[in-house]
PQR file of N, CA, C, O and H, with PARSE charges and radii, in Angstrom:
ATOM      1  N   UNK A   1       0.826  -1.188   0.000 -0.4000 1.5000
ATOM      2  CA  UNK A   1       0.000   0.000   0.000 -0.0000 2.0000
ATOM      3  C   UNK A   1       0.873   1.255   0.000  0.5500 1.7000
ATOM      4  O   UNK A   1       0.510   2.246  -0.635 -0.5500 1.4000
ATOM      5  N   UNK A   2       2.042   1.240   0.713 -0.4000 1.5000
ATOM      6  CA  UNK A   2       2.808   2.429   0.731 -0.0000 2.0000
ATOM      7  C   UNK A   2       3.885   2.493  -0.546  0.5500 1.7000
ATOM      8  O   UNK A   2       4.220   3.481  -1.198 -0.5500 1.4000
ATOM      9  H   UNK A   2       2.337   0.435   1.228  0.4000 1.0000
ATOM     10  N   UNK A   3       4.168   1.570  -0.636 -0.4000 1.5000
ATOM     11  CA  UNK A   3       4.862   1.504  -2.402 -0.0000 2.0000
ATOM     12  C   UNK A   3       3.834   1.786  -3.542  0.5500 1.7000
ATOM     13  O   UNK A   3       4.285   2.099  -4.644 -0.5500 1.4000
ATOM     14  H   UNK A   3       3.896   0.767  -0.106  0.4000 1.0000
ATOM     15  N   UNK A   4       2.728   1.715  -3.392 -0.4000 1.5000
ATOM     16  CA  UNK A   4       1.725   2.223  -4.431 -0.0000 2.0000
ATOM     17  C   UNK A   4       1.671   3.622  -4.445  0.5500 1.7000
ATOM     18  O   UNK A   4       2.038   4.204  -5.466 -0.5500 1.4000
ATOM     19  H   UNK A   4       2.362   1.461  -2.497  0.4000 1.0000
ATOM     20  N   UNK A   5       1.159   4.436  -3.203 -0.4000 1.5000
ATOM     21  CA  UNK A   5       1.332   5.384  -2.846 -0.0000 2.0000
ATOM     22  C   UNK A   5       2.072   6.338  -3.094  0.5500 1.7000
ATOM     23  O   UNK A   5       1.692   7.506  -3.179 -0.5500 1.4000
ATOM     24  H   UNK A   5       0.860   3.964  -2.373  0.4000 1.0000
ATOM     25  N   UNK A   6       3.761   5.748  -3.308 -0.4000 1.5000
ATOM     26  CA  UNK A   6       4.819   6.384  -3.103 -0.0000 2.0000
ATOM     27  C   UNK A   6       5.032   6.781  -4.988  0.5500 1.7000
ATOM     28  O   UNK A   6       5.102   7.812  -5.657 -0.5500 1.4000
ATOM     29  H   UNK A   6       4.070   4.800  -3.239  0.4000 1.0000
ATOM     30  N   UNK A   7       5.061   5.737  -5.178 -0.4000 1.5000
ATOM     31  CA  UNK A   7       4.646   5.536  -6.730 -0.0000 2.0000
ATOM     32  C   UNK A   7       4.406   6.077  -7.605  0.5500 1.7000
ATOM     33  O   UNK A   7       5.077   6.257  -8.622 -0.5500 1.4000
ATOM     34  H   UNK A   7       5.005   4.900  -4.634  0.4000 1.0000
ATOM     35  N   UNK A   8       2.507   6.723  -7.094 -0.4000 1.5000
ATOM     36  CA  UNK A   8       2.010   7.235  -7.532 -0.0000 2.0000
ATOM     37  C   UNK A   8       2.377   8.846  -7.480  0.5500 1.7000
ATOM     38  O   UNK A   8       2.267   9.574  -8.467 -0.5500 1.4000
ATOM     39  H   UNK A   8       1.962   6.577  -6.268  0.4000 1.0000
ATOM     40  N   UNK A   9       2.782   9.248  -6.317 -0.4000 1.5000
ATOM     41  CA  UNK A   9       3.386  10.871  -6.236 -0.0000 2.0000
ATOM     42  C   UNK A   9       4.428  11.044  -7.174  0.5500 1.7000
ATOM     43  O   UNK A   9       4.545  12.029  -7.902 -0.5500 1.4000
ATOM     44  H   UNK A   9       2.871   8.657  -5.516  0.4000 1.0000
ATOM     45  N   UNK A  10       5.325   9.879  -7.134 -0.4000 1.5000
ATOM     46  CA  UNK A  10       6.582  10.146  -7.862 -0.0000 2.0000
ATOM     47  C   UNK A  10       6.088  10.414  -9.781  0.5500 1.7000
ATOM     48  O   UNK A  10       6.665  11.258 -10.467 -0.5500 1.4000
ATOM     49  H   UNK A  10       5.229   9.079  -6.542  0.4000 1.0000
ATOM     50  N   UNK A  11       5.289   9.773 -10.168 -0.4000 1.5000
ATOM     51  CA  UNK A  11       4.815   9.598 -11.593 -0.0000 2.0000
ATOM     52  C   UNK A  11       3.935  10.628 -11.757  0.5500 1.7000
ATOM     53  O   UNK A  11       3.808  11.171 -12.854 -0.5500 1.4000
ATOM     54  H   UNK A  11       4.821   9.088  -9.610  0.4000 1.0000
ATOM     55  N   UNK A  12       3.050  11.100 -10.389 -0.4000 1.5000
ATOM     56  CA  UNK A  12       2.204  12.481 -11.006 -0.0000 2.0000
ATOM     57  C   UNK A  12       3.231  13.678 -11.083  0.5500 1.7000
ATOM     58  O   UNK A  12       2.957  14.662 -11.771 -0.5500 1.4000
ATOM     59  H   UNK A  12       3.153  10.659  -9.497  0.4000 1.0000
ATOM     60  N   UNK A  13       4.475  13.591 -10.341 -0.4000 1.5000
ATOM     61  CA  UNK A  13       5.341  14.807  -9.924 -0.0000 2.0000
ATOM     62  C   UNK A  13       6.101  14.829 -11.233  0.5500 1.7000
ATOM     63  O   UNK A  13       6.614  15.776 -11.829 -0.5500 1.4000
ATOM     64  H   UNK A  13       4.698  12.792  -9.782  0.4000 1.0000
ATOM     65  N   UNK A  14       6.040  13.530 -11.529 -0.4000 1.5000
ATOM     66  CA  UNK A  14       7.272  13.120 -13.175 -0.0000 2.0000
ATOM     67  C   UNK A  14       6.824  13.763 -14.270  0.5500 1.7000
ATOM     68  O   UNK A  14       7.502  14.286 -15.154 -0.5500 1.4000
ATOM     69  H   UNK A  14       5.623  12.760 -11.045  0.4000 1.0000
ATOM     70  N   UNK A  15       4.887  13.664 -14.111 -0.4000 1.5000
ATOM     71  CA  UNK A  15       3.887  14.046 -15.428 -0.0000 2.0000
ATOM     72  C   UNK A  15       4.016  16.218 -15.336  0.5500 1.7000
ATOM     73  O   UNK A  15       4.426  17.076 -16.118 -0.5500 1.4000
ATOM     74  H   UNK A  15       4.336  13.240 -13.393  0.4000 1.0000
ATOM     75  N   UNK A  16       3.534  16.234 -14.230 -0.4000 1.5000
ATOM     76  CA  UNK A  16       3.933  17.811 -14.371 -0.0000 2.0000
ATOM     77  C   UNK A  16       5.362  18.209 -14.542  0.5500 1.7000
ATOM     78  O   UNK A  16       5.437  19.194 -15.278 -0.5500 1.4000
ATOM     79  H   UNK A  16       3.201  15.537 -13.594  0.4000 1.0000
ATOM     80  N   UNK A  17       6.610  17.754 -14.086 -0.4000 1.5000
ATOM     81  CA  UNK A  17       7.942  18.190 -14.695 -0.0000 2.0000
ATOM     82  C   UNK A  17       7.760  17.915 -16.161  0.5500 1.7000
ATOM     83  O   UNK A  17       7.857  18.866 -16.936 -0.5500 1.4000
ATOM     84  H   UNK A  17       6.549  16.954 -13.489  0.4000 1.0000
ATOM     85  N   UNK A  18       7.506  16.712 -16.619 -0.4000 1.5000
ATOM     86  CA  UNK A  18       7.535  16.798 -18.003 -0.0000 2.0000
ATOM     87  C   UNK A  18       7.051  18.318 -18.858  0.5500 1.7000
ATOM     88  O   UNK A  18       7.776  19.112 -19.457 -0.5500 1.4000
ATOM     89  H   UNK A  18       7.427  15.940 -15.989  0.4000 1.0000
ATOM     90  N   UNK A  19       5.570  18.350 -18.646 -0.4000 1.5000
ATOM     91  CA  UNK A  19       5.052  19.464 -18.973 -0.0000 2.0000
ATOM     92  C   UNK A  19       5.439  20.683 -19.088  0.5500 1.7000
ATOM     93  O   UNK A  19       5.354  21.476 -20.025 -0.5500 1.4000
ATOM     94  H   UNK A  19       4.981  17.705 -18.159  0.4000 1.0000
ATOM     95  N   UNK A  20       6.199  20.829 -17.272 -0.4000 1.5000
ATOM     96  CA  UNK A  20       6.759  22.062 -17.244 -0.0000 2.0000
ATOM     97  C   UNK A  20       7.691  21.848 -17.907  0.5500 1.7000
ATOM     98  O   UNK A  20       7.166  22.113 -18.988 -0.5500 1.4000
ATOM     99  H   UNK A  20       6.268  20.185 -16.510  0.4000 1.0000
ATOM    100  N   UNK A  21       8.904  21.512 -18.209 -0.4000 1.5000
ATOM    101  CA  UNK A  21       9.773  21.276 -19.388 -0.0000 2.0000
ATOM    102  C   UNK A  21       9.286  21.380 -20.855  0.5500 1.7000
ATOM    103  O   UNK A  21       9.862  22.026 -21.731 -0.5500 1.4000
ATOM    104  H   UNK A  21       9.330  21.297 -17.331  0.4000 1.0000
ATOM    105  N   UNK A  22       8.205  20.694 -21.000 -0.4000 1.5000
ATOM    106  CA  UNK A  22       8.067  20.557 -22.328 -0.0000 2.0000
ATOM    107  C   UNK A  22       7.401  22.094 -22.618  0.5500 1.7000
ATOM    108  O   UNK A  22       7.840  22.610 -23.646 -0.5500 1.4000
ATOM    109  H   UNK A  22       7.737  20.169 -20.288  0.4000 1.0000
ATOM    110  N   UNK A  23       6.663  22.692 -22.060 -0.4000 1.5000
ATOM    111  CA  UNK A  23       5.921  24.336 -21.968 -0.0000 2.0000
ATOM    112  C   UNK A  23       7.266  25.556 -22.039  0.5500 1.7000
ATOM    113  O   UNK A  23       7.514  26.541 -22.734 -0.5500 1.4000
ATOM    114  H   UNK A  23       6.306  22.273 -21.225  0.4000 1.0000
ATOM    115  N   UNK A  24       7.844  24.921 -21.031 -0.4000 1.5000
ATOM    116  CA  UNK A  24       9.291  25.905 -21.373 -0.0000 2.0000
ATOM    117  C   UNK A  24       9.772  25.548 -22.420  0.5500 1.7000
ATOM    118  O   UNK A  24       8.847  25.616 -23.229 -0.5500 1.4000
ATOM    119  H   UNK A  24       7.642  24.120 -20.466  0.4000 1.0000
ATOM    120  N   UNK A  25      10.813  25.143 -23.006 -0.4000 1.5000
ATOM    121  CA  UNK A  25      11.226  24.928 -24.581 -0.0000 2.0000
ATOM    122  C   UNK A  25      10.372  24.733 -25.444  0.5500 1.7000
ATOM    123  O   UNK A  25      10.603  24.036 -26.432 -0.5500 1.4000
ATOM    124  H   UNK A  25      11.565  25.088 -22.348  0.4000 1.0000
ATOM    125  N   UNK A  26       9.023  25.422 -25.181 -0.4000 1.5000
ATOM    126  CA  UNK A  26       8.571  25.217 -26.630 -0.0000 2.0000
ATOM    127  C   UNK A  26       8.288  24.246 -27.512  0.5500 1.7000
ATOM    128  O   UNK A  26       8.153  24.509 -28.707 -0.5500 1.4000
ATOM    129  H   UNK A  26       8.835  25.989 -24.378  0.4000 1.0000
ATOM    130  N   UNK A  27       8.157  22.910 -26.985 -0.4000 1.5000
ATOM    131  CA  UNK A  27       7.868  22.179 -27.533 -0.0000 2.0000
ATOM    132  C   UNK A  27       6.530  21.538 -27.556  0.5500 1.7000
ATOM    133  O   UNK A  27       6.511  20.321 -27.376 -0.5500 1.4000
ATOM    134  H   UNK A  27       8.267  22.697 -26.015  0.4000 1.0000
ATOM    135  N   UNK A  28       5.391  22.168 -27.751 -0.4000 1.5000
ATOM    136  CA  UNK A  28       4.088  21.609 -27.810 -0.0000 2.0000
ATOM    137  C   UNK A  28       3.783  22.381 -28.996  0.5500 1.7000
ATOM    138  O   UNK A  28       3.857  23.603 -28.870 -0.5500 1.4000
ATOM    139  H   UNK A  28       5.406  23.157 -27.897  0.4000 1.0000
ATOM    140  N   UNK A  29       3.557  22.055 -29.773 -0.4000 1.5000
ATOM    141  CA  UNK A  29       3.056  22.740 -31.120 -0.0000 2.0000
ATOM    142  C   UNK A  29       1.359  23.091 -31.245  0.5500 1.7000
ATOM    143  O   UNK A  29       0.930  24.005 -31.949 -0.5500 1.4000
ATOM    144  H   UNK A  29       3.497  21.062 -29.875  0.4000 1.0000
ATOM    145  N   UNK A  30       0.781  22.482 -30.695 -0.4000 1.5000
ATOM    146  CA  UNK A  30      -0.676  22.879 -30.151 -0.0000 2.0000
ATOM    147  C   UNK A  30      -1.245  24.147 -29.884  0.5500 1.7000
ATOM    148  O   UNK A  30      -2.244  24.692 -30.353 -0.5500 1.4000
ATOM    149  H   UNK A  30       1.129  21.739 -30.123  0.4000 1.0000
ATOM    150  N   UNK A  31      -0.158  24.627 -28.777 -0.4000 1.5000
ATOM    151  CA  UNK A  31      -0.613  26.060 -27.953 -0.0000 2.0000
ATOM    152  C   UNK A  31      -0.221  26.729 -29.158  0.5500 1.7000
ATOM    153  O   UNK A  31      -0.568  27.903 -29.029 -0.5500 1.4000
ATOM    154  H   UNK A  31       0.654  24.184 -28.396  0.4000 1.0000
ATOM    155  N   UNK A  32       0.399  26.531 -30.400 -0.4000 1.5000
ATOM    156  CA  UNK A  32       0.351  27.589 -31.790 -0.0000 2.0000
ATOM    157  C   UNK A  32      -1.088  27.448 -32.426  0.5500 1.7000
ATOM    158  O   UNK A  32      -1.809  28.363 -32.825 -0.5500 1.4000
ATOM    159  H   UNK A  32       0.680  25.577 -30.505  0.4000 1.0000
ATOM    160  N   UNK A  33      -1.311  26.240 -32.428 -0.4000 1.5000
ATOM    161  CA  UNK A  33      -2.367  26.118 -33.701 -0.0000 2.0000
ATOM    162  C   UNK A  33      -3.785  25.734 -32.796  0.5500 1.7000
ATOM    163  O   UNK A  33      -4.760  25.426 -33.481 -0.5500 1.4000
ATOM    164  H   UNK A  33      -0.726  25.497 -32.104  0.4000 1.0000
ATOM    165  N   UNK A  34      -3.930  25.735 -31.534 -0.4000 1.5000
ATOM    166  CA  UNK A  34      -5.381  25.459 -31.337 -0.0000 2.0000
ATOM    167  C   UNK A  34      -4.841  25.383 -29.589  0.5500 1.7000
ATOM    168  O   UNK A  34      -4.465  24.422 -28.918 -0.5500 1.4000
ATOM    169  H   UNK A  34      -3.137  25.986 -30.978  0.4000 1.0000
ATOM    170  N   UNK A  35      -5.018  26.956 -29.221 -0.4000 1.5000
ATOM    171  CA  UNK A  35      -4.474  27.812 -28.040 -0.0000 2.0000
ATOM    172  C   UNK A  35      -5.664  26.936 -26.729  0.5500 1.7000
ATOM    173  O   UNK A  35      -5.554  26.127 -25.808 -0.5500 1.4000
ATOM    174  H   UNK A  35      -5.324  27.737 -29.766  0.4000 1.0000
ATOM    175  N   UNK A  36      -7.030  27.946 -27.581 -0.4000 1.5000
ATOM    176  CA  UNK A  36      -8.094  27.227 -26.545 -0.0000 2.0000
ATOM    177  C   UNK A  36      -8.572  26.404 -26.115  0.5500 1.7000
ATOM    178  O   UNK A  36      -9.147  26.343 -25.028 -0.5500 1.4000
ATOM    179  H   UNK A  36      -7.120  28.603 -28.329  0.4000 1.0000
ATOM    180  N   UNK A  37      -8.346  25.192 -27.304 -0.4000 1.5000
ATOM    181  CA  UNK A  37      -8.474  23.462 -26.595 -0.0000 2.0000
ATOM    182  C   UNK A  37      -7.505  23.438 -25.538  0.5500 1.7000
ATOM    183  O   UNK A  37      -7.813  23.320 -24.352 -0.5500 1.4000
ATOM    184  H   UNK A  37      -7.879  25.241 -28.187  0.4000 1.0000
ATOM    185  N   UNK A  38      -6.212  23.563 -26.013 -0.4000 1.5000
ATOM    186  CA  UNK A  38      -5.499  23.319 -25.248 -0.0000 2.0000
ATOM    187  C   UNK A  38      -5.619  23.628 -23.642  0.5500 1.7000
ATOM    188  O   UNK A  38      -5.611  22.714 -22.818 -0.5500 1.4000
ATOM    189  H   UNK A  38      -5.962  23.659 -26.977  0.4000 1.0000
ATOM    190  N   UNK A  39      -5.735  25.063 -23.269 -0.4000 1.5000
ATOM    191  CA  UNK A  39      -5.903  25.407 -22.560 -0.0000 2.0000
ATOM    192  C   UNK A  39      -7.183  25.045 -21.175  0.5500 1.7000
ATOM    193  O   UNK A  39      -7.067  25.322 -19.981 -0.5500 1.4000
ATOM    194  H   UNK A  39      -5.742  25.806 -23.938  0.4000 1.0000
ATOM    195  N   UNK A  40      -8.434  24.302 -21.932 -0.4000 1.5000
ATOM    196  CA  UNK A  40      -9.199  23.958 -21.294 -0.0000 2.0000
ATOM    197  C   UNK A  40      -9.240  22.504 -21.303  0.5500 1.7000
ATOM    198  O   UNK A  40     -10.069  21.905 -20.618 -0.5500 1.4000
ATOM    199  H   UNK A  40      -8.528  24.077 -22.902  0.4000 1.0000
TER
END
């Protein structure tokens, strides 16, 4: 139960660094061509 747990923080914390990385360099081509999907 606590290795699931632990797990799971580490992989949601992994999914937002990604993002924030990927948002900084510019690499989502989306927020060019279709801002407001994205955004919501």
């Amino acid at each position: 139960m606590t290795f699931s747990a632990i797990f799971a923080i580490i992989v949601g914390v992994g999914m937002i660094g990604q993002w924030t990385f990927s948002f900084a360099t510019k690499q989502i081509p989306e927020i060019q061509s279709e801002p407001i999907w994205i955004w919501f």
